[in-house]
N, CA, C and O of each residue as an XYZ file, in Angstrom:
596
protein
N      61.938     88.157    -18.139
C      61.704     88.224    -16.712
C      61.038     89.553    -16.325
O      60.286     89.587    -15.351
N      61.385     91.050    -17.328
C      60.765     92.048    -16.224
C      59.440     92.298    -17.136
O      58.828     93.344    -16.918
N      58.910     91.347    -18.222
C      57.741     91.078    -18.771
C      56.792     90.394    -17.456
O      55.924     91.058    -16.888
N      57.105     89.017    -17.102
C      56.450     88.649    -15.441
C      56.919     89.119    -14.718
O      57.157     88.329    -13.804
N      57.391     90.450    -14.450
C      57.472     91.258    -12.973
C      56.011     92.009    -13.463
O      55.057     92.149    -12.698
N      56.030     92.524    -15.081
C      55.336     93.704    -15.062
C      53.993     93.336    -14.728
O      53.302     94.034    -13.986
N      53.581     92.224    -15.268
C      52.371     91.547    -15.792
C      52.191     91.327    -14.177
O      51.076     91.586    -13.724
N      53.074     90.927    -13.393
C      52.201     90.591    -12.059
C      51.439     91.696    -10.735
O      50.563     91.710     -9.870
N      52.846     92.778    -11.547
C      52.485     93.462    -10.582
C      51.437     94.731    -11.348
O      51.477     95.901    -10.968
N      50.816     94.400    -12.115
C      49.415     94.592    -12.841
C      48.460     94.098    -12.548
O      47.344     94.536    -12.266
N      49.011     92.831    -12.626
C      47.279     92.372    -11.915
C      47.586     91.668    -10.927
O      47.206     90.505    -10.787
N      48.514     92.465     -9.899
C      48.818     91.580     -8.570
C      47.757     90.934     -7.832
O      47.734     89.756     -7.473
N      46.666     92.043     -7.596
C      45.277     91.814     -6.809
C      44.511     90.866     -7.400
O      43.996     90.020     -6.669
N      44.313     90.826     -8.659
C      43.717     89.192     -9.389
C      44.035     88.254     -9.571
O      43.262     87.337     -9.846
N      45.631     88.101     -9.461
C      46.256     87.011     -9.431
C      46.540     86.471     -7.799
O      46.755     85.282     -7.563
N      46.511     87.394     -6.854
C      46.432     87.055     -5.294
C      45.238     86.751     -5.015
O      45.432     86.014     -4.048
N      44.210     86.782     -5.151
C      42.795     86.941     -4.981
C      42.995     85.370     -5.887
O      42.313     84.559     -5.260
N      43.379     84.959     -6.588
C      42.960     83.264     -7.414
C      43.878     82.571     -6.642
O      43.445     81.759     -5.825
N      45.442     82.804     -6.792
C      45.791     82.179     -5.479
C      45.385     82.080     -4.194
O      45.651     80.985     -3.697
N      44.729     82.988     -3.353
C      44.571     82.390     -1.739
C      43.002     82.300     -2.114
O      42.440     81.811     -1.134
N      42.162     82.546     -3.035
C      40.804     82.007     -3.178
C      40.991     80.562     -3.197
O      40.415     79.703     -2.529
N      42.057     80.427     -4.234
C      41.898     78.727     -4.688
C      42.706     78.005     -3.071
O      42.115     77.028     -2.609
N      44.036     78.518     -2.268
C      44.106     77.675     -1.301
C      42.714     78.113     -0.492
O      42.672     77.192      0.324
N      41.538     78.949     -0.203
C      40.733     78.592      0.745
C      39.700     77.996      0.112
O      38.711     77.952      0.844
N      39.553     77.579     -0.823
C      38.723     76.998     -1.553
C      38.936     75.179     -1.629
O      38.024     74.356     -1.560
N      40.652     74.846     -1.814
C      41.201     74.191     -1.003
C      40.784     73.365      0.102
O      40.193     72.285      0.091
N      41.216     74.099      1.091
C      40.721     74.001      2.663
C      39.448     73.869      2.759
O      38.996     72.903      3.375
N      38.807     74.590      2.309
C      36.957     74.023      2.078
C      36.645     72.724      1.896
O      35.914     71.990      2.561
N      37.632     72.407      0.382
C      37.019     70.976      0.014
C      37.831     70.079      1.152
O      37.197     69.248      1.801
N      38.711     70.198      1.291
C      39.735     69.469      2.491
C      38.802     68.998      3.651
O      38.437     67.836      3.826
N      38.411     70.280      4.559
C      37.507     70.012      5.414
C      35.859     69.277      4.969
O      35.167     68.541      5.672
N      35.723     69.522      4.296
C      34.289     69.003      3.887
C      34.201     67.249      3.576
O      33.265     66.452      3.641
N      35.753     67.096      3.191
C      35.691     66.093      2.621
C      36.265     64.770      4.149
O      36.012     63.566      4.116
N      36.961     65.423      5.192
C      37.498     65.396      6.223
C      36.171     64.623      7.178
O      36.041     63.543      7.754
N      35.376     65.755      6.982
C      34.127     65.693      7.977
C      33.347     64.403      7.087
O      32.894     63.542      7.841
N      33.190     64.218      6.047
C      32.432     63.253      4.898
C      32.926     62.104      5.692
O      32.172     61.501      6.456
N      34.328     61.741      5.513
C      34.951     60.403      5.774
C      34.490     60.207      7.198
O      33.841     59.192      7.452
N      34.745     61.023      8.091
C      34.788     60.928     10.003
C      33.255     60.940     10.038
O      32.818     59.951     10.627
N      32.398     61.698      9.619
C      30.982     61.872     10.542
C      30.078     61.085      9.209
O      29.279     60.233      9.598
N      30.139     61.271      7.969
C      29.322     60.779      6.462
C      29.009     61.796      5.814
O      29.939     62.601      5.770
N      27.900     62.187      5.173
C      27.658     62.791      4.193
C      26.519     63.914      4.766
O      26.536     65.061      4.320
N      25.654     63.550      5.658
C      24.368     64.076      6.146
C      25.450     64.863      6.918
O      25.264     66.044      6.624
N      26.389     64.770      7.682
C      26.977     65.880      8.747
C      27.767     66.659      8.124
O      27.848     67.823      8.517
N      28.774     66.088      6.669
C      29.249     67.521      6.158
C      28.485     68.418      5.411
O      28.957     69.509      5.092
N      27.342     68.075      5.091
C      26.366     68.373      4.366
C      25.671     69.403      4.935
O      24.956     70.216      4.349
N      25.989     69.311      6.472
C      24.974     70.082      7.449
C      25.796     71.067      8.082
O      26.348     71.965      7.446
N      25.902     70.906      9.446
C      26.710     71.089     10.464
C      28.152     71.374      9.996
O      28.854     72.337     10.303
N      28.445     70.349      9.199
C      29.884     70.511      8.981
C      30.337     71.525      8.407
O      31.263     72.233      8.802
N      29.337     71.714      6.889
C      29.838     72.967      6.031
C      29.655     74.081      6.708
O      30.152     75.096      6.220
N      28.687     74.228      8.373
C      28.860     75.434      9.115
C      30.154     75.577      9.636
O      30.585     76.705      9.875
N      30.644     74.845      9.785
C      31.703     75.046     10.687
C      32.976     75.020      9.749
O      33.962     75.658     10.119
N      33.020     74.240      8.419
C      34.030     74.114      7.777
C      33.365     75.467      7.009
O      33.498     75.080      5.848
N      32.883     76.491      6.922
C      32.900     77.715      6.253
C      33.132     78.796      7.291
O      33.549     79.951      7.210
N      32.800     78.179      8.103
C      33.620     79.513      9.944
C      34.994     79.248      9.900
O      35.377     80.285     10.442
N      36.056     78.603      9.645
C      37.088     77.829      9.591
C      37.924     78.826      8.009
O      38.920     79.542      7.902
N      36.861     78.346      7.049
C      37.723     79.339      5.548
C      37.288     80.907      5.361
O      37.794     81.658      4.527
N      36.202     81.285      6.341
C      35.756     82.887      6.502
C      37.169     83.709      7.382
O      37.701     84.782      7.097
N      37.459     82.852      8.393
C      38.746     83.555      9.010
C      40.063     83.342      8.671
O      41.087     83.819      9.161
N      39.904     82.563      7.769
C      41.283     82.160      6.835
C      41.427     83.319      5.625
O      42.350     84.108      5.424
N      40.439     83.165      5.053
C      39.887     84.644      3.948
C      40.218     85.788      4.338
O      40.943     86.594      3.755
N      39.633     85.902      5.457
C      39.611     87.566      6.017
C      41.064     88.098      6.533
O      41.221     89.276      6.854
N      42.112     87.136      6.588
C      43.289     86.902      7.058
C      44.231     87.251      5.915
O      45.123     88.094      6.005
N      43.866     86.300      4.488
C      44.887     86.288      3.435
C      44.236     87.566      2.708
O      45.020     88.280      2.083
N      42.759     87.954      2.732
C      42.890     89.068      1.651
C      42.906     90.144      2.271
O      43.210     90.984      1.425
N      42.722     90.787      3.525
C      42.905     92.069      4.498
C      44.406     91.822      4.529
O      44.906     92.880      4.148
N      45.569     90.763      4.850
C      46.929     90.871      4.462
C      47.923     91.237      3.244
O      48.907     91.974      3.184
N      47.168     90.302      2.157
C      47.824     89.748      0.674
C      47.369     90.401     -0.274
O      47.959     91.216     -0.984
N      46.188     90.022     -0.315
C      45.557     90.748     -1.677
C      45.308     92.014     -1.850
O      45.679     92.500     -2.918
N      44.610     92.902     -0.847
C      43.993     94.132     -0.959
C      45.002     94.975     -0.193
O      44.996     96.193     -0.370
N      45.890     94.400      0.668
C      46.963     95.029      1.303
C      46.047     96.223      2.291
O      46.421     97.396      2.321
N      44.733     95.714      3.127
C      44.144     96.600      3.512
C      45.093     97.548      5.137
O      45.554     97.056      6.166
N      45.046     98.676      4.763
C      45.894     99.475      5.516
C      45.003     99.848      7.602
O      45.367    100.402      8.639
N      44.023     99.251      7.198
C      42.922     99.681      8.146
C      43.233     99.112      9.660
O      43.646     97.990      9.953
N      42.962    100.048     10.408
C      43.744     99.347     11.710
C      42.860     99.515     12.535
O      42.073    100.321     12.039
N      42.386     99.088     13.948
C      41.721    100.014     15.223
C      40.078     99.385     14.921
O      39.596     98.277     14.684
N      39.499    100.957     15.104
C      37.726    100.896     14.770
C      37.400    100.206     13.121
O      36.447     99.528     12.739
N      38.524    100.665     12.437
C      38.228    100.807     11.029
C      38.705     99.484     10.748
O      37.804     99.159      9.975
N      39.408     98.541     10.798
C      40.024     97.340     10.845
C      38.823     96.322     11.549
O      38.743     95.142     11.209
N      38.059     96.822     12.396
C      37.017     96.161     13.069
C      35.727     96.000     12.312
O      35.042     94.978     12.313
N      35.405     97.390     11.507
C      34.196     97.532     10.758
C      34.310     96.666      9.686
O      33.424     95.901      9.304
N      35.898     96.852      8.996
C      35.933     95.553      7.930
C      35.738     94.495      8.251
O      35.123     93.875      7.383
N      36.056     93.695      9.482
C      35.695     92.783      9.425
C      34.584     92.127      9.360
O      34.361     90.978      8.979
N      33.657     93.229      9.903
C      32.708     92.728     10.547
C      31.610     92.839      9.030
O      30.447     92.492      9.237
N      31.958     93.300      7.576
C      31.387     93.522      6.573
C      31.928     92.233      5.724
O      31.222     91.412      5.138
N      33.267     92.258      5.797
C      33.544     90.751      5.154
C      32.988     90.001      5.953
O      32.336     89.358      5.129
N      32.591     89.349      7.387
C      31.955     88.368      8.051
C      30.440     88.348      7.530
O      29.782     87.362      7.197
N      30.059     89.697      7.547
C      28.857     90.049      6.853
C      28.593     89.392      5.473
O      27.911     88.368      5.519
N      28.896     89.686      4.605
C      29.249     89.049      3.215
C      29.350     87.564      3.086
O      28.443     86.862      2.638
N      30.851     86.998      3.629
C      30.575     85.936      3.836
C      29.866     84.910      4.460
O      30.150     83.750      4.162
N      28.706     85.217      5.539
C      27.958     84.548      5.858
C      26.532     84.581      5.158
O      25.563     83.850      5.362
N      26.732     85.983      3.990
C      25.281     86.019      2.535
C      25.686     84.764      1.693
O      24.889     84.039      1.098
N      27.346     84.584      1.743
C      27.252     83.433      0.692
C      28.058     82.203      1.338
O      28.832     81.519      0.668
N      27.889     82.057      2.248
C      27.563     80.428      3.606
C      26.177     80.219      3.165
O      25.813     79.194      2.588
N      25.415     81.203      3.447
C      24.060     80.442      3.047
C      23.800     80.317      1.535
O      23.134     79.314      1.278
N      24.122     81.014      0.523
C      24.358     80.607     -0.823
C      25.095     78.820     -1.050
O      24.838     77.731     -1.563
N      25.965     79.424     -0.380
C      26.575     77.819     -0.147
C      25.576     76.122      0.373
O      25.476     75.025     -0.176
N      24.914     76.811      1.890
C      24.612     75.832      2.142
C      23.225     75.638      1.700
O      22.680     74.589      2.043
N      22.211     76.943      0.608
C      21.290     76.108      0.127
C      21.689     75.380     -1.155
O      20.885     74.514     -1.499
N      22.795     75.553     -1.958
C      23.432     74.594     -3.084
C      23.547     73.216     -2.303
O      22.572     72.466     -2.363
N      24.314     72.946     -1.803
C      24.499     71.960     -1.267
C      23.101     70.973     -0.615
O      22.913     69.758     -0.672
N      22.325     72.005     -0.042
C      21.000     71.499      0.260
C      20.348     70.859     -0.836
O      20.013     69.680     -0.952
N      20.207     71.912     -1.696
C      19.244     71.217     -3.047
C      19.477     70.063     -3.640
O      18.736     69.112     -3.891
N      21.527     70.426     -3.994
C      21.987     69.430     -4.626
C      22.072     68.052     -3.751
O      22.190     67.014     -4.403
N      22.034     67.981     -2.669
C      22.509     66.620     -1.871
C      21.618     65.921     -1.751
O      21.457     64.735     -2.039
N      20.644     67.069     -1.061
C      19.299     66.534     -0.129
C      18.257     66.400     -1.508
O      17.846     65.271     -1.777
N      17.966     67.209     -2.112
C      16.655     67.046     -3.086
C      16.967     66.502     -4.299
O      16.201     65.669     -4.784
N      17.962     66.830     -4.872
C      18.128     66.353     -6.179
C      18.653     64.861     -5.951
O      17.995     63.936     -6.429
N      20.084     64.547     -5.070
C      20.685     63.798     -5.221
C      19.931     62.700     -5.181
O      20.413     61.918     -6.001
N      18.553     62.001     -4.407
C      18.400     61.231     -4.260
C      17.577     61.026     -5.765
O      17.318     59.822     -5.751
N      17.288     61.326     -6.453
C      16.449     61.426     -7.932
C      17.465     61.028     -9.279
O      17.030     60.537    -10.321
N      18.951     61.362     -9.008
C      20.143     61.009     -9.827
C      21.024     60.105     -9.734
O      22.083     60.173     -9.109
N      20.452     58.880    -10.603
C      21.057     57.264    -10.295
C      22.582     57.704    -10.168
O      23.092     57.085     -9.235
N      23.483     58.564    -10.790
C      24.963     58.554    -10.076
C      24.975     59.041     -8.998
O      26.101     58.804     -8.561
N      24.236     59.768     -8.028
C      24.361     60.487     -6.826
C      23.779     59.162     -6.081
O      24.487     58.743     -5.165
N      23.054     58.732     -6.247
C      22.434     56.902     -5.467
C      23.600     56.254     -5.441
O      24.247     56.372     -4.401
N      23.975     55.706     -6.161
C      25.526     54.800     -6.244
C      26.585     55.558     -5.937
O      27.438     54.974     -5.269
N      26.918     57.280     -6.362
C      28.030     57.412     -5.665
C      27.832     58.805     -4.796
O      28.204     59.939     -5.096
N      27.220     58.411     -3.781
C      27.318     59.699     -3.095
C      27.949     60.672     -2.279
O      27.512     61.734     -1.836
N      29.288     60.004     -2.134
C      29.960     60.928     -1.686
C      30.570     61.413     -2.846
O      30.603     62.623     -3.069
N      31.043     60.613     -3.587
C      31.333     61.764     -4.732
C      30.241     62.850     -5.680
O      30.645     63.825     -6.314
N      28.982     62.460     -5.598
C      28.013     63.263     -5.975
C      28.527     64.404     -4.783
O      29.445     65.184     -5.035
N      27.941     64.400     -3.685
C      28.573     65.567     -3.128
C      29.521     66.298     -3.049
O      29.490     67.529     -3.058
N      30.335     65.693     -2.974
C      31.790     66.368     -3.454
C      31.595     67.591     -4.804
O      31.907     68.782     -4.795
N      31.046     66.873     -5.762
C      31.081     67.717     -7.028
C      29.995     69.170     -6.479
O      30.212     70.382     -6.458
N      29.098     68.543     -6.185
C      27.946     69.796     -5.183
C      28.611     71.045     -4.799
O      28.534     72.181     -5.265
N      29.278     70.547     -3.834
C      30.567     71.135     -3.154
C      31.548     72.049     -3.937
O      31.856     73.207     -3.659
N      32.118     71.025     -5.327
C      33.100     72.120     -5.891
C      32.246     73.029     -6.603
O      32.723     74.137     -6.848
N      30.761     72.711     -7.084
C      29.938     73.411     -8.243
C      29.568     75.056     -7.088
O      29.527     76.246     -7.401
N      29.392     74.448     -5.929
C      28.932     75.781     -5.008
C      30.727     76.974     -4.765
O      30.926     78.189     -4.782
N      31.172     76.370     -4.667
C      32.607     76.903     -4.501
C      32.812     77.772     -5.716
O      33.257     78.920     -5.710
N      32.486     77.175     -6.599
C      32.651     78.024     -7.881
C      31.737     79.775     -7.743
O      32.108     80.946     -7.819
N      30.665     79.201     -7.553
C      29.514     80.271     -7.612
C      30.200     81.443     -6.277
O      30.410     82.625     -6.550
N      30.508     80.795     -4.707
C      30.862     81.450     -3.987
C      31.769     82.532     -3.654
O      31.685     83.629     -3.102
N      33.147     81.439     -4.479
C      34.365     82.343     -5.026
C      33.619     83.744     -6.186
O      33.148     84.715     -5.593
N      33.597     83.745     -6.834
C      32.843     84.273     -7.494
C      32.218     85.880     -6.855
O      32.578     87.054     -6.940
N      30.953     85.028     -6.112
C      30.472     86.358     -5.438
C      31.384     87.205     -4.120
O      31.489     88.391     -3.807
N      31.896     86.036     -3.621
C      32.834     86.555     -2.719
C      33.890     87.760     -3.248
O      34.039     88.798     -2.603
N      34.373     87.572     -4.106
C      35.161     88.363     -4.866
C      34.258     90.207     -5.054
O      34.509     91.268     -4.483
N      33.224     89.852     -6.083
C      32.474     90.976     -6.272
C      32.127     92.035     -4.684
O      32.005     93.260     -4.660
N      32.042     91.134     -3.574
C      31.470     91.326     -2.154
C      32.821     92.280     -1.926
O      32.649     93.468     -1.654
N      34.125     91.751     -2.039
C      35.154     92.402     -1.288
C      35.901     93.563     -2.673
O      36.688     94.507     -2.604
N      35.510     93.203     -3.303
C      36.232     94.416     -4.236
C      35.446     95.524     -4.241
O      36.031     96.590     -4.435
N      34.055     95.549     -4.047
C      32.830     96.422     -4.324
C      32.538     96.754     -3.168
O      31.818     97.725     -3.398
N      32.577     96.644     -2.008
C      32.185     96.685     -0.546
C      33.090     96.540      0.768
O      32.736     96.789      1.920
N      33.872     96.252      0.494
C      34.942     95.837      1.810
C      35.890     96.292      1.796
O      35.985     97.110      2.711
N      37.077     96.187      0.977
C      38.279     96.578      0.419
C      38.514     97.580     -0.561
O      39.557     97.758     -1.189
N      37.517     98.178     -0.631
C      37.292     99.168     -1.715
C      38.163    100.612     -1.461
O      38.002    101.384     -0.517
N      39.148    100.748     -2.604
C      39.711    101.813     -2.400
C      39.014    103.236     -2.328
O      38.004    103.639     -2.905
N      39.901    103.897     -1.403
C      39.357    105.442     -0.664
C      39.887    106.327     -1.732
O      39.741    107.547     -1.652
């Protein structure tokens, strides 16, 4: 047992950072997939992933300025972060939504499984961009945002 105390609280910040990445990553596919069923494929594809990535940007900025990075910043300085993680995450919203573009809109119609199954072709779009996002998102807030003083 004080082997997983030690080990966690070693790599507390990488192991918090995969947990609330993976629940907003989660909530991403949740909503995306939400908006798929209610509006189709062309609106989560579009519109939707704007709004279902405004939706996991303030969920993010919530669990890792709380949980992960334990950011101490309050006032002006609590404001500037945000406004650098909003920053960040809206470099990779659009990372996001030209994956999704390429993959849905240009490719999908050229890939006999994306013809027959396209909401699940998208879907996978979806988790393949999530991957890449998580990813940079991470590098964005450890290197730039949350970065210890």
């Amino acid at each position: 047992m004080q082997k997983l105390k030690g080990f966690i609280k070693k790599y507390y910040e990488g192991l918090a950072y995969l947990f609330f990445g993976g629940v907003a990553t989660l909530l991403n596919l949740v909503v995306f997939a939400a908006f798929q069923a209610a509006f189709g494929t062309d609106f989560a594809a579009g519109i939707g992933n704007v709004i279902d990535n405004i939706i996991c940007i303030l969920f993010a900025y919530w669990t890792n300025h709380t949980f992960v990075f334990k950011s101490e910043n309050k006032g002006k300085a609590a404001l500037a972060e945000f406004g650098q993680f909003v920053s960040c995450r809206i470099a990779t919203m659009v990372m996001d939504q030209l994956i999704i573009w390429v993959g849905v809109s240009l490719v999908g119609p050229h890939v006999t499984f994306a013809a027959a199954n396209g909401k699940l072709w998208a879907m996978g779009v979806k988790l393949f961009s999530q991957v890449i996002v998580i990813l940079s998102n991470y590098v964005f807030s450890k290197l730039f945002i949350f970065k210890k003083k």
